[in-house]
VEXSE-137227 format. One record per atom (N, C-alpha, C): residue in one letter; atom name; x, y, z. Coordinates in steps of 0.02 Angstrom, whole numbers, plus 50000, padded with zeros to 5 digits. Layout:
[r 'A'; 'CA'; [X; Y; Z]],
...
END
This chain:
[r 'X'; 'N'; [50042; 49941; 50000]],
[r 'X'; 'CA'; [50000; 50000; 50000]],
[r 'X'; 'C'; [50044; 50062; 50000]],
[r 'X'; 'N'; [50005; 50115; 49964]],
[r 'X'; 'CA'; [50038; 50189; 49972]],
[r 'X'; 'C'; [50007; 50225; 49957]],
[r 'X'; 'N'; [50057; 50288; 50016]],
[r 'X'; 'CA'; [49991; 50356; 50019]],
[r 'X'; 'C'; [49975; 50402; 49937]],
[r 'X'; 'N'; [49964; 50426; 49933]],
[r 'X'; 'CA'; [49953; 50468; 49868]],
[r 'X'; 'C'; [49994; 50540; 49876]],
[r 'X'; 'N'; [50038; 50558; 49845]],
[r 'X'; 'CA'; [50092; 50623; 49852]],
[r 'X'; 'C'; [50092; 50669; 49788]],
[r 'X'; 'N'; [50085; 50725; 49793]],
[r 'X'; 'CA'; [50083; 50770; 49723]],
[r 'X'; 'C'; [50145; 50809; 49743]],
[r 'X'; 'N'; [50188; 50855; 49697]],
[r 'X'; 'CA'; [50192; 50908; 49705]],
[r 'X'; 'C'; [50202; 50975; 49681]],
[r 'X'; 'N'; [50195; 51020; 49735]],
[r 'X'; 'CA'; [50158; 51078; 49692]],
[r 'X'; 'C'; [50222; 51147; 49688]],
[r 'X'; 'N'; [50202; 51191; 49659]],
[r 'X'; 'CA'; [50255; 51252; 49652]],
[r 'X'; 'C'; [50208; 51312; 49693]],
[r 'X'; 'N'; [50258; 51324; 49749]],
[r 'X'; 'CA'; [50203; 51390; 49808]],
[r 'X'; 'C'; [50256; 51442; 49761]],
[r 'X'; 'N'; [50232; 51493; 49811]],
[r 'X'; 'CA'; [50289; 51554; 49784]],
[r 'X'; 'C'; [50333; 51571; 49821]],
[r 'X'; 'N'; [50367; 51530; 49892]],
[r 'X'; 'CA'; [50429; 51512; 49920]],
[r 'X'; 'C'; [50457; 51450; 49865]],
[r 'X'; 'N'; [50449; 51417; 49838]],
[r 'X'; 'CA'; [50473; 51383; 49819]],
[r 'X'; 'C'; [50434; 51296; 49787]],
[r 'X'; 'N'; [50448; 51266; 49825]],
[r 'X'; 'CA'; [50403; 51196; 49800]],
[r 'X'; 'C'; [50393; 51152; 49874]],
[r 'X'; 'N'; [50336; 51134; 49857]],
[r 'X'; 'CA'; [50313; 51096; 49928]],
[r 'X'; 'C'; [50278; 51017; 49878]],
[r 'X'; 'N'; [50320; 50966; 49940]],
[r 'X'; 'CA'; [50248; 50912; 49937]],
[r 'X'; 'C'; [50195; 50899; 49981]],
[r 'X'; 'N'; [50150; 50865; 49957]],
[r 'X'; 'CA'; [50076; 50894; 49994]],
[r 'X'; 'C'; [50074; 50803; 49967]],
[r 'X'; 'N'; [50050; 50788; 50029]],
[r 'X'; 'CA'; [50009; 50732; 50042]],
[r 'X'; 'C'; [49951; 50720; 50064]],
[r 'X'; 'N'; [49905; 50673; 50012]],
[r 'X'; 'CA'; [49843; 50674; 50015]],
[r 'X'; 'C'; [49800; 50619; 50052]],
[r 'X'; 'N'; [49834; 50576; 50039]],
[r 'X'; 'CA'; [49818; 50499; 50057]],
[r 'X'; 'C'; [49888; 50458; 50090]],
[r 'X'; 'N'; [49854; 50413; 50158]],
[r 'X'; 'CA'; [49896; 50375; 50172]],
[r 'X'; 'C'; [49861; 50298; 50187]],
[r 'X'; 'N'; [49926; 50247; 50198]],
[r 'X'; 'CA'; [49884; 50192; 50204]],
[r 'X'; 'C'; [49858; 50174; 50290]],
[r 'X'; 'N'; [49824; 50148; 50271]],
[r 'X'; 'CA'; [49773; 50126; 50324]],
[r 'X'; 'C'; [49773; 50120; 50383]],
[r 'X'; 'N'; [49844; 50110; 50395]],
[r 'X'; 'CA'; [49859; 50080; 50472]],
[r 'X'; 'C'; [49906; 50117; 50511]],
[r 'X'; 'N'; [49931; 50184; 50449]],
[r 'X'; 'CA'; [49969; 50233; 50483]],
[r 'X'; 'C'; [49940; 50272; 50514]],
[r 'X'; 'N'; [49995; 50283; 50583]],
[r 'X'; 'CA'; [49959; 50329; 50612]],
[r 'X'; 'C'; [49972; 50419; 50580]],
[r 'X'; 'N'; [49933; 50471; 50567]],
[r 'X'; 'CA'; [49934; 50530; 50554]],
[r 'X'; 'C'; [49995; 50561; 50591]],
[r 'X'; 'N'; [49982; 50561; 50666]],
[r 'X'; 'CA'; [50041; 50597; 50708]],
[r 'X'; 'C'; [50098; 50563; 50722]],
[r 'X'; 'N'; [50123; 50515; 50726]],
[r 'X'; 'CA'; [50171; 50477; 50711]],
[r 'X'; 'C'; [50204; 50487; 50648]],
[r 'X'; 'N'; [50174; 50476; 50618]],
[r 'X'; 'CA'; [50215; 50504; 50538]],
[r 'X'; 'C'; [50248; 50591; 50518]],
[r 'X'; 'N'; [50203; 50598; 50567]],
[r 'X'; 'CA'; [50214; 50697; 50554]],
[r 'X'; 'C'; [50276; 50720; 50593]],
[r 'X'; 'N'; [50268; 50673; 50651]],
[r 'X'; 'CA'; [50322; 50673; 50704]],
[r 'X'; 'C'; [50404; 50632; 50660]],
[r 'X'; 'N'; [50395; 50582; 50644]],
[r 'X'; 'CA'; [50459; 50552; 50618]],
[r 'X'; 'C'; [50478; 50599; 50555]],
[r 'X'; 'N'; [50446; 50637; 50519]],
[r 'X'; 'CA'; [50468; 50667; 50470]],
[r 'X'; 'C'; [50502; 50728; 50516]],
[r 'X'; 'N'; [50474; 50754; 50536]],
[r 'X'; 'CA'; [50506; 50813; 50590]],
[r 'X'; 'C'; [50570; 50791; 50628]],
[r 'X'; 'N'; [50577; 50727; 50646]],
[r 'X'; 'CA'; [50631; 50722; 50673]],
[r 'X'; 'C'; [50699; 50708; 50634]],
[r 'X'; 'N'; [50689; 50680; 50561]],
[r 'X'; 'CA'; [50720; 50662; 50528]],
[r 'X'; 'C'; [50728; 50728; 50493]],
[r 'X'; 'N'; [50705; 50769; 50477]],
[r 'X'; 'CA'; [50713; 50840; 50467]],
[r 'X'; 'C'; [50771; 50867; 50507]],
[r 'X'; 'N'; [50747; 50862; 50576]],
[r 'X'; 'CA'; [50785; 50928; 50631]],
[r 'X'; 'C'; [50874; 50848; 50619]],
[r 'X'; 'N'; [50865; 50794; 50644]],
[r 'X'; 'CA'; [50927; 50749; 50648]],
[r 'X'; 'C'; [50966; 50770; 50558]],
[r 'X'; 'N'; [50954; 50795; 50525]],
[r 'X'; 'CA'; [50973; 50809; 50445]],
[r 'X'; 'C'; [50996; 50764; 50402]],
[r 'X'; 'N'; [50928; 50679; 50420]],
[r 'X'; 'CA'; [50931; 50633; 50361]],
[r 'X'; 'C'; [50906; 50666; 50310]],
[r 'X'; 'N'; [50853; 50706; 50327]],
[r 'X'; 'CA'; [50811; 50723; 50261]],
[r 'X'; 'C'; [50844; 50803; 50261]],
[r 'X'; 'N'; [50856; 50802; 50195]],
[r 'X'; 'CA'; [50892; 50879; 50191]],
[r 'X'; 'C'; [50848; 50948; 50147]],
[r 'X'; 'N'; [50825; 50989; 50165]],
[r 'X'; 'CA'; [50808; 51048; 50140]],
[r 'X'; 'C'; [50726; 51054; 50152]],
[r 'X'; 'N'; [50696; 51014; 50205]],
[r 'X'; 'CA'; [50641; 51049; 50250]],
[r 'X'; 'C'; [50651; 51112; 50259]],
[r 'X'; 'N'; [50585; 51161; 50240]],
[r 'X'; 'CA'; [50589; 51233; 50280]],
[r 'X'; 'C'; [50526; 51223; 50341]],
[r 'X'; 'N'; [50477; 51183; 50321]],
[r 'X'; 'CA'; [50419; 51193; 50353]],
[r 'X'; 'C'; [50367; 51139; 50348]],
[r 'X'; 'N'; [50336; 51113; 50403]],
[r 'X'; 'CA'; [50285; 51042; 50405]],
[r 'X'; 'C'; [50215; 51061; 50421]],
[r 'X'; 'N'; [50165; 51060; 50408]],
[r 'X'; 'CA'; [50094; 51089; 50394]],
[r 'X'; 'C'; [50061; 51039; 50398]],
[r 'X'; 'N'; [49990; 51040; 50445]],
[r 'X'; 'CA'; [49933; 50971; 50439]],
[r 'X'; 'C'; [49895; 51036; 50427]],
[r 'X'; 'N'; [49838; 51019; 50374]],
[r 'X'; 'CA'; [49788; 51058; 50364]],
[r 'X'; 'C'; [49728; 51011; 50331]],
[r 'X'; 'N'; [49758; 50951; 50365]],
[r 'X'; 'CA'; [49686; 50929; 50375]],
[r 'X'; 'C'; [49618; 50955; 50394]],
[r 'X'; 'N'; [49584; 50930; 50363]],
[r 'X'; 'CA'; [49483; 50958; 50390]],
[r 'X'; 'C'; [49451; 50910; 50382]],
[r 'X'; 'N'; [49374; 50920; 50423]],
[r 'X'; 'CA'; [49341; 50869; 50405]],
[r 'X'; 'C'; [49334; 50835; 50313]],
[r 'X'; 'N'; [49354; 50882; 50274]],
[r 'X'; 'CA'; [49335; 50857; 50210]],
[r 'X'; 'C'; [49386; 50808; 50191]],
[r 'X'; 'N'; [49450; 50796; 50235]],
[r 'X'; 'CA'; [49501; 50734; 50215]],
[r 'X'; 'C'; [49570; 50759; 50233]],
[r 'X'; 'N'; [49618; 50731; 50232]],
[r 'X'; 'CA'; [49665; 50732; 50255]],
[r 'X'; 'C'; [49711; 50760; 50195]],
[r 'X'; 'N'; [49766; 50822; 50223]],
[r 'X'; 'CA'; [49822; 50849; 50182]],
[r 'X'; 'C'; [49854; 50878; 50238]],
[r 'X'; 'N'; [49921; 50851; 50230]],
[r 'X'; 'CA'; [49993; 50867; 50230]],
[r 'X'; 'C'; [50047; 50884; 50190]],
[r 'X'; 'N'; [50062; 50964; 50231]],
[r 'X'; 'CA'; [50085; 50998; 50173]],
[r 'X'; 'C'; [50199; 50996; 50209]],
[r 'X'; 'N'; [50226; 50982; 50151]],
[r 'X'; 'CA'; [50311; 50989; 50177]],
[r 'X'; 'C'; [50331; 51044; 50126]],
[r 'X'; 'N'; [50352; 51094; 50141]],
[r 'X'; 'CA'; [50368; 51142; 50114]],
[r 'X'; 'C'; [50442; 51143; 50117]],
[r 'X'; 'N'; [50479; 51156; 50053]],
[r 'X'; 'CA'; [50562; 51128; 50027]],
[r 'X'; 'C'; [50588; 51227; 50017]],
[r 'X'; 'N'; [50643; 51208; 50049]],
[r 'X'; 'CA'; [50674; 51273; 50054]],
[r 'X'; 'C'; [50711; 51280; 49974]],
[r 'X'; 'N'; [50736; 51334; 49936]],
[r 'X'; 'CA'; [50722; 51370; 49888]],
[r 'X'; 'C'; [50778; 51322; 49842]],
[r 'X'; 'N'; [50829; 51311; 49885]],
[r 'X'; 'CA'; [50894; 51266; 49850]],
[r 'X'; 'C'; [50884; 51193; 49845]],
[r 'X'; 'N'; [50810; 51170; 49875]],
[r 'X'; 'CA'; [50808; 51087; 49878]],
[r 'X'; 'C'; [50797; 51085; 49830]],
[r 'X'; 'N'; [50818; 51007; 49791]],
[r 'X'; 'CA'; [50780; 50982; 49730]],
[r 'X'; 'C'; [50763; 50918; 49753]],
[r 'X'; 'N'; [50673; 50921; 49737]],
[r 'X'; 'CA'; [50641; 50862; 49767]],
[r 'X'; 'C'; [50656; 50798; 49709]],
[r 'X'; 'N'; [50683; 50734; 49730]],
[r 'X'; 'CA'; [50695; 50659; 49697]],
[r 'X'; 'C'; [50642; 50620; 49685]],
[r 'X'; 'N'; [50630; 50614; 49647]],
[r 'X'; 'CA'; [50558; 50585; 49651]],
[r 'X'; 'C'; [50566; 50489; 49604]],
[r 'X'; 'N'; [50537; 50456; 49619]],
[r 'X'; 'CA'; [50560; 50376; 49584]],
[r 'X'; 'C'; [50502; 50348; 49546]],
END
């Protein structure tokens, strides 16, 4: 299984925004390990981590500072 990931061009730069995850993940757990792997600097060129979830469904937004280039497979 896997979540569903787009991403988009803000006008800081480029963010991915996640729409969908699988089933058994937890929401805050995941928001948390990305944050930590952020601040520890596995993952390199986080500026900013966003839940803007609502009742209408779930989005998570990671906003990439101006020099990242996001890898995508």
């Amino acid at each position: 299984m896997r979540g569903k990931v787009r991403r988009d061009a803000t006008r800081d730069g480029e963010a991915i925004i996640i729409t969908e995850i699988p089933y058994q993940v937890n929401k805050a757990t995941m928001v948390e390990r990305i944050g930590d792997c952020g601040r520890e600097k596995k993952i390199e060129g986080i500026a900013a981590l966003r839940d803007e979830s609502d009742r209408d469904g779930f989005r998570f937004v990671i906003e990439l500072r101006r020099e990242a280039m996001p890898r995508w497979c």
